[in-house]
N, C-alpha and C positions, 0 to 999 in steps of 0.2 A: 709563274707557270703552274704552279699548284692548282690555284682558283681557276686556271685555264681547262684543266684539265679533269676540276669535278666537273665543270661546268658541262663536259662530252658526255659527262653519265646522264644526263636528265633522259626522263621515259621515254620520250622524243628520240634522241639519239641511240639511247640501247635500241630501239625495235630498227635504225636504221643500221646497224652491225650487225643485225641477223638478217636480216631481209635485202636482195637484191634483186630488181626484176630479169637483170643478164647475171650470170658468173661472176663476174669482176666489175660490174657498176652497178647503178638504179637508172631508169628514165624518167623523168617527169613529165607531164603538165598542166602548164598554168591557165586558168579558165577566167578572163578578168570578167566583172561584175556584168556588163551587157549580154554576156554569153551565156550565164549561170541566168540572169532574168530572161531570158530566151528560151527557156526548159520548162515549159507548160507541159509538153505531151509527152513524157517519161518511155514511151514507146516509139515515139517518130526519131525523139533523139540516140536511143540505142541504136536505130538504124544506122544513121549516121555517124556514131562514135563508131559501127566498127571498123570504118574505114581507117581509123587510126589504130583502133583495137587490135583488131585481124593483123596490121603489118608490125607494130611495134609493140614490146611489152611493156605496158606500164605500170610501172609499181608504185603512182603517188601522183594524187591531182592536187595542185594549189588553189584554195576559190578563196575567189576573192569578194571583198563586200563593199569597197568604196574605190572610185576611181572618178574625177574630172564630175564631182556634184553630185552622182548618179549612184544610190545605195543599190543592195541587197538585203532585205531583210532577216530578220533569225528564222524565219521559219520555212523561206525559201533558200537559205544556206542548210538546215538540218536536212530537208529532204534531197538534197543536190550531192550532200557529205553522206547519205545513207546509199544512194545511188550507185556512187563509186565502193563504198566499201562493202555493199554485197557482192560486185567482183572480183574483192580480195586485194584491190587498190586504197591505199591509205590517204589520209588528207589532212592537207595542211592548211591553213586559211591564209590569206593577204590584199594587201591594203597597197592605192595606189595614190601616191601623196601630191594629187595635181589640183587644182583649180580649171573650171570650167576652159580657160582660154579664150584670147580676145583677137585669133588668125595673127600673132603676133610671136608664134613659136609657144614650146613649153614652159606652160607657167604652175610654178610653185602654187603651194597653200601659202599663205602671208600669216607669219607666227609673231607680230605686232600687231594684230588684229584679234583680238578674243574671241572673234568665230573661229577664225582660222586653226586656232588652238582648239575650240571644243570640239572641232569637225575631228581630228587627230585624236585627242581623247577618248570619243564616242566608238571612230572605228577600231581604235585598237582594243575598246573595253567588249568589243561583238569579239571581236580575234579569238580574244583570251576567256568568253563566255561558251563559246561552242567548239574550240580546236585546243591541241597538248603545244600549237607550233604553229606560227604564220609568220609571214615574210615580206620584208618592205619591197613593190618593186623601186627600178632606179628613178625613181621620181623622188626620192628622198633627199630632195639639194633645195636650196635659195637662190630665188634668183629675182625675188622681188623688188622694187625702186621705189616702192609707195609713199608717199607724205611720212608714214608711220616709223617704215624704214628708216627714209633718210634723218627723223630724227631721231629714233634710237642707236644710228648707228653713231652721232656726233662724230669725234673724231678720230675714230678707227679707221682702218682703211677697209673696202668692203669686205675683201677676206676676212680679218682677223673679226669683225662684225657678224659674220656668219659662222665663222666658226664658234664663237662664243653662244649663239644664239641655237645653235645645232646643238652643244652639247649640254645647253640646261630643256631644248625640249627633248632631250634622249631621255636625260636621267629624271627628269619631273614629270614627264607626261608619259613617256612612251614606257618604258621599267614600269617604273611607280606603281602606274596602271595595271597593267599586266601583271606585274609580279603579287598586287594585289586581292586578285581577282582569282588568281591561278598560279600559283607558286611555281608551280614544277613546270610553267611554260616555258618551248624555248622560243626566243625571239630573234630572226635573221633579219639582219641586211644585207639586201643586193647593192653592192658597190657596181656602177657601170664600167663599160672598155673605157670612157676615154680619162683615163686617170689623169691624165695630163696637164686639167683644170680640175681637181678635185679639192684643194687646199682654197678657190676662186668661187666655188659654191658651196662652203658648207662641209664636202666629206675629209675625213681627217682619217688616215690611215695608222696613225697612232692613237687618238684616241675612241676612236667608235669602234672599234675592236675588244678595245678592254669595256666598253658598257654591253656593247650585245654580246650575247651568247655565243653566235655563227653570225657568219660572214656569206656572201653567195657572190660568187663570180660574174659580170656581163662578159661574153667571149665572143659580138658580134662585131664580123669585120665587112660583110655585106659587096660592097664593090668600092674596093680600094682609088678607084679613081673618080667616077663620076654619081658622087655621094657626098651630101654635107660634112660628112666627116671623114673621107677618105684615108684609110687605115690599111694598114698594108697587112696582109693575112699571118703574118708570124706572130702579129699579138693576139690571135684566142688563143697558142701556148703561151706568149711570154705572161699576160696579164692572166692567168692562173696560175703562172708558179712567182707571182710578184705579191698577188691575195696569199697566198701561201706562204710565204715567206713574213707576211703582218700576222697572220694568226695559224698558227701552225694547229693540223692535226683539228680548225674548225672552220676551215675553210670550205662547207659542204658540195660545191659542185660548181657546174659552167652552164650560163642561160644561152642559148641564142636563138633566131627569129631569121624567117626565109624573106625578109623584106629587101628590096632594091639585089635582088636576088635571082629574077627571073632570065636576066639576059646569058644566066651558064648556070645548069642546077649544080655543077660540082664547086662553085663557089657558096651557096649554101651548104652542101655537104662537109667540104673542104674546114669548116664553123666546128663542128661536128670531132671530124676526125684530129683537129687540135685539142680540141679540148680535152679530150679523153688521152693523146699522147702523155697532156701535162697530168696525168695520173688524177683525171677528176673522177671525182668517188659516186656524183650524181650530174646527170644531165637536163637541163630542165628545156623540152620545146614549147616558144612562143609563137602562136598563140590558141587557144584550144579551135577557136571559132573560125579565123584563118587557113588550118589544118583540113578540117571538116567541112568546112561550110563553102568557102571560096574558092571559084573553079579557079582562080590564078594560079593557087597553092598547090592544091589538091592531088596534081600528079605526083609532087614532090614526097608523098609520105610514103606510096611502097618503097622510094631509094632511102628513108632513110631505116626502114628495116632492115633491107639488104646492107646499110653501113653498119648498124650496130652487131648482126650476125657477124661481119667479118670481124670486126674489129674485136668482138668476146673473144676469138679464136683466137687471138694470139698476145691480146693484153693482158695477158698472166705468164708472157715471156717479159714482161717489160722489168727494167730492176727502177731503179730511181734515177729520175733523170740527173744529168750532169750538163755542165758548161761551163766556159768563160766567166766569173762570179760580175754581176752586173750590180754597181751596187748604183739604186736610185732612192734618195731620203724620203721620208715624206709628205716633205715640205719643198721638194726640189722644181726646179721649172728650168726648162730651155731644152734646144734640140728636139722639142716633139717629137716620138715616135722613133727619135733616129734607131733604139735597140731593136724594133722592127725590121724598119729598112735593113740594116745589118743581116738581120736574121733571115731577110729575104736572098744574102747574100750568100748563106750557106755557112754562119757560123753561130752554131749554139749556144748560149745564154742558160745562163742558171743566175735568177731573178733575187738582188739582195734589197732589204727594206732597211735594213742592217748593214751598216760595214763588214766586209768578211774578211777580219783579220787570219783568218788560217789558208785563205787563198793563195795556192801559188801565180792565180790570174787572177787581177784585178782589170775591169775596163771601166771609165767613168767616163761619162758625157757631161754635158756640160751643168743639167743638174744634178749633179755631186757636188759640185762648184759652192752650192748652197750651204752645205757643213762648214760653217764653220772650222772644225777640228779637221778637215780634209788633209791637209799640209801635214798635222804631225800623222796623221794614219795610215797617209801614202810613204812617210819616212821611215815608220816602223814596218812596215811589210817590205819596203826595198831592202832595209837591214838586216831583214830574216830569208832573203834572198828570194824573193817575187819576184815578176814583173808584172808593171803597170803600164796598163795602155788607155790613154787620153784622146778627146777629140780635138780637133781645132776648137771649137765652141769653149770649151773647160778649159785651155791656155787663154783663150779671149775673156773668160768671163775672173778668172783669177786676176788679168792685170801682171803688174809686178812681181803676184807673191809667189808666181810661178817661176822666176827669178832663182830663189830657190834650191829648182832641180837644173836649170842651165837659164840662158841668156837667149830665149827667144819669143819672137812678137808676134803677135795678129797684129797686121797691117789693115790702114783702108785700102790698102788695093787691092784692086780684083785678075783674074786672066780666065780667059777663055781657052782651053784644050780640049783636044781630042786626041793627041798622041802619047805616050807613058814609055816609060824605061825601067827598067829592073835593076837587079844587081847582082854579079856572081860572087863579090867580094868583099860582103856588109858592107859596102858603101864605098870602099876606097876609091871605086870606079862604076858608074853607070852604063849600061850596057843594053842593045836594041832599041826599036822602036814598033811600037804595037799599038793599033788603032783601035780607039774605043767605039761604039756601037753611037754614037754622038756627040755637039758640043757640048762640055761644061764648063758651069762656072764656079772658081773656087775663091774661097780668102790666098791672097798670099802672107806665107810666113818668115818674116826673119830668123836667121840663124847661123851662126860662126863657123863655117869652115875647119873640119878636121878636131872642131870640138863637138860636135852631134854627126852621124852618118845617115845620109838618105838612104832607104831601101827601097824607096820608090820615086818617082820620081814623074811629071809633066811638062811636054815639052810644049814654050814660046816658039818666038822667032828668035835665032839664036839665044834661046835663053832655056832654064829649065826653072821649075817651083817644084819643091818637096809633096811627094803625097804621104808618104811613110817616113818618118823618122826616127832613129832609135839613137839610145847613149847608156851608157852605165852607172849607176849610183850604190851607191853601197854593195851589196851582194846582189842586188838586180838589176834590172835593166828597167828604163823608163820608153816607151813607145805613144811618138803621137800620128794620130791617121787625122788625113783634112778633109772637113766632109763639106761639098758642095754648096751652094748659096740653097738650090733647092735640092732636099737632103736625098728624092725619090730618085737621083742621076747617079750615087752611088752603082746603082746598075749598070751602068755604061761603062765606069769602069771596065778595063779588058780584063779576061782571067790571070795574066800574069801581075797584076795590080792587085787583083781579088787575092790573088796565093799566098803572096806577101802579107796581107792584112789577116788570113785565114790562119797563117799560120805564126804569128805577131800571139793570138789569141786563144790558140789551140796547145798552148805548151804541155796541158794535160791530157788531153783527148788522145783517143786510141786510132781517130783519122781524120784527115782531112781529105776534102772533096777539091779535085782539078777541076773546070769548067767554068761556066759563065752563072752569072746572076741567076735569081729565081728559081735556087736547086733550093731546097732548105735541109737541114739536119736537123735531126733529133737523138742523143746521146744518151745511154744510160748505165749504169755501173755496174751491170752484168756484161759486157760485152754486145749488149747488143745497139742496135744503128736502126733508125727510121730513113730513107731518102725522098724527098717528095718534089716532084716538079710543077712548080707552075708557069713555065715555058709554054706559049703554045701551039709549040712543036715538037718533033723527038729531037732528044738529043742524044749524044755520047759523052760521058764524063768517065772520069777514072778515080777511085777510092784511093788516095794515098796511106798505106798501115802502116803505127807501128813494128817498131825491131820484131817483136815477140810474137804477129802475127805472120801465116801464110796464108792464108783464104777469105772468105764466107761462105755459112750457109744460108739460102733464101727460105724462110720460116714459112710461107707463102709455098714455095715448090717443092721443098725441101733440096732442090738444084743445091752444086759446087761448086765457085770457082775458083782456081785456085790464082795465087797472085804472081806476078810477073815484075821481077827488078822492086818489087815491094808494092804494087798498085794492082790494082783489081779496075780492069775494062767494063763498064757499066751502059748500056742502052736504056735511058731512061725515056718511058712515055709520060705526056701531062696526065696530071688527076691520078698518077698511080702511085699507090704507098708502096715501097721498096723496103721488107724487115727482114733485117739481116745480122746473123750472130756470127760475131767475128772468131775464126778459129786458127787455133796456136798447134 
């Protein structure tokens, strides 16, 4: 931690601890190479930039010098980087580590290839010749299959082949270089959102941390259904306090980009307003030429000055977030996304890279499963009196060794529900019947009678399958929730399903939310609550507090309410942030 932490002093990083373009963050952006070669008439283009200028402050432009074959030269990077900093905007340079493409998807530079290497050389040695600081965008993965490839990778399996191969051009080419050129350079990597294959091309969350300097966040969730990647909007918070939790204190900020965006501007803004929840220090918008230039975009940039206005005002009530400690290795796979989904659900996450042995909430998906050492570290935290909360996927992928904690299985077989049952009496007895929003499908799981209790519960045809299970071990309690074949039906769930699992996970939190799916929470350890709806529709929910609370106040109105039998009656509208300081 030592080396981590000179490492925040370089020139670079002090001028960003003095300088913010809002109160409480920076804005960025990023200008890639085509854009910056596009700037011939130094006066037609200030026209233009002030359409980003006039609504948002920026206090940092990224230009870039290579991207997909296509340079910028030094001496149209100098006068591009003089540009910006006689408006008192700083600059940082970067490099976009793609190959031309063959309409076959993103394709890597190929680093078995000796061009490919000196292509990477050359741009990081312009980086480090004319900037104190530049930034890899997310193109900094493999994903090459070449002749060259496949035999250098012999008999590795492609990950660990890339992985190997990533961390000697970090530290021979990409440092090296840099550091030799410019000592006191800092050098970032932008890690992407979909961490989920990151250990599958290349990025390593343990190790490319400790060779770069800083780290940069992707936090783009775009449109969570009909998108290549559909990502469900809780990860721009969850995957900056997940970057966060890998390098603490150089995690510089959250990128995101108005693309596949246009069918609701409040789902690009929505990019926005997470990012900065998870306490990001800089926000970088993609992309400078996009913003300015393209009528598609273009409406989108006064709302995003009206978001950061708002959000200054009261992001200096925020303390430090808090959650359910979510521990995902980082080498871990399975469950895609499920801590989203989850999050979509209305239970907050606090992102561990790390075991959080001091948690009194542990929740693991199924890649936890990955650790090895899982089994004794979920022992030790039940014997210090935790509770651990598991998914069906993590009892499936353990096998036997889950054994262990009780005697229960993933089965092959499947059931299709749409009705659920609760329980008033941890499980002795099952209780109602409550229709979920549609059918799902789930694993079912074995389990012994009167030696585990259901808290929840799906009903067959005279039959029921566990949603929720809970039992005792040591001083804690072990919790498992079953999560859907497709994980996005978590939603359907009905709220009394939801409450049980809400609050299975919440044994720290100061509240939990009644209602339906697609409320989200955001916790932090002043008292104060974020509520956001992406419903869309209004709804009415109710805040369940804490003994020691009676109210809140809306930071926003400065409105009271006060609480009723311990709950606070909440009318929430879509797209509205709800900030509210809980009062005792």
């Amino acid at each position: 931690m030592v080396n981590f932490m000179e490492k925040i002093k370089t020139k670079s990083m002090i001028e960003r601890e003095q300088k913010t373009s809002y109160r409480n963050f920076n804005v960025a952006v990023y200008c890639p190479v085509m854009n910056i070669n596009n700037i011939t008439d130094f006066e037609d283009f200030d026209r233009k930039f002030k359409l980003l200028y006039g609504n948002v402050k920026i206090g940092r432009a990224y230009l870039e010098c290579y991207r997909g074959l296509i340079w910028c030269d030094k001496e149209q990077l100098l006068k591009v980087k003089s540009y910006f900093e006689r408006k008192g905007i700083a600059t940082s340079g970067g490099i976009t580590t793609c190959g031309a493409g063959d309409n076959e998807g993103f394709e890597s530079l190929c680093y078995s290839n000796p061009e490919g290497v000196e292509i990477l050389k050359k741009a990081v040695a312009l980086n480090a010749e004319v900037f104190d600081e530049f930034i890899f965008d997310d193109f900094y993965f493999l994903n090459c299959r070449c002749k060259r490839c496949v035999e250098a990778k012999g008999n590795r399996t492609w990950s660990q082949f890339r992985l190997d191969q990533k961390k000697w051009i970090t530290e021979e080419i990409v440092m090296k270089t840099a550091k030799e050129i410019n000592p006191d350079i800092n050098v970032i990597v932008k890690f992407p959102q979909w961490y989920e294959a990151f250990n599958e091309t290349g990025y390593d969350l343990k190790m490319e941390p400790e060779l770069f300097d800083c780290i940069y966040t992707g936090t783009e969730t775009r449109n969570p259904v009909y998108a290549q990647q559909h990502l469900p909007k809780y990860l721009s918070y969850f995957v900056m306090r997940y970057l966060e939790s890998a390098a603490p204190f150089r995690n510089l900020g959250g990128w995101f980009d108005p693309y596949e965006c246009t069918y609701n501007i409040t789902s690009y803004l929505e990019q926005g307003y997470l990012t900065l929840f998870a306490k990001a220090r800089e926000v970088t918008l993609f992309c400078l030429g996009s913003l300015i230039s393209d009528p598609t975009y273009q409406t989108f940039v006064p709302a995003l000055g009206q978001m950061f206005e708002e959000i200054d005002g009261y992001m200096g009530e925020l303390g430090n977030p808090v959650g359910a400690a979510a521990y995902r290795p980082h080498n871990g796979r399975g469950e895609d996304n499920i801590h989203n989904y989850l999050g979509m659900c209305g239970i907050p996450f606090e992102a561990c890279v790390e075991y959080p042995k001091e948690a009194e909430v542990v929740f693991l998906a199924e890649s936890a499963a990955d650790d090895r050492e899982i089994i004794d570290k979920m022992k030790q935290s039940l014997f210090a009196g935790a509770d651990v909360v598991v998914t069906s996927g993590f009892v499936r992928k353990l096998g036997s060794a889950f054994e262990e904690f009780a005697n229960i299985r993933y089965t092959e077989r499947k059931a299709i529900v749409s009705e659920y049952a609760d329980t008033k009496d941890n499980g002795l007895t099952v209780s109602g019947k409550y229709t979920g929003s549609g059918k799902v499908l789930i694993p079912q799981l074995d389990y012994y009678t009167n030696d585990v209790w259901e808290l929840a519960a799906a009903y067959g045809y005279h039959n029921n399958f566990p949603i929720v299970i809970r039992f005792r071990y040591g001083q804690g309690h072990v919790g498992i929730i079953t999560i859907p074949d497709d994980m996005s039906q978590v939603y359907q769930y009905p709220n009394q399903v939801l409450r049980v699992m809400r609050e299975l996970l919440s044994k720290e939190m100061p509240v939990v939310i009644d209602g339906p799916a697609m409320v989200q929470v955001f916790a932090y350890d002043n008292d104060v609550v974020i509520l956001r709806s992406d419903l869309p529709y209004d709804e009415s929910i109710s805040l369940k507090l804490a003994e020691s609370y009676t109210g809140v106040k809306d930071l926003i109105s400065n409105g009271e309410i006060k609480a009723v039998g311990g709950s606070v009656p909440l009318r929430m509208t879509p797209g509205v942030n709800y900030i509210l300081k809980l009062q005792k």
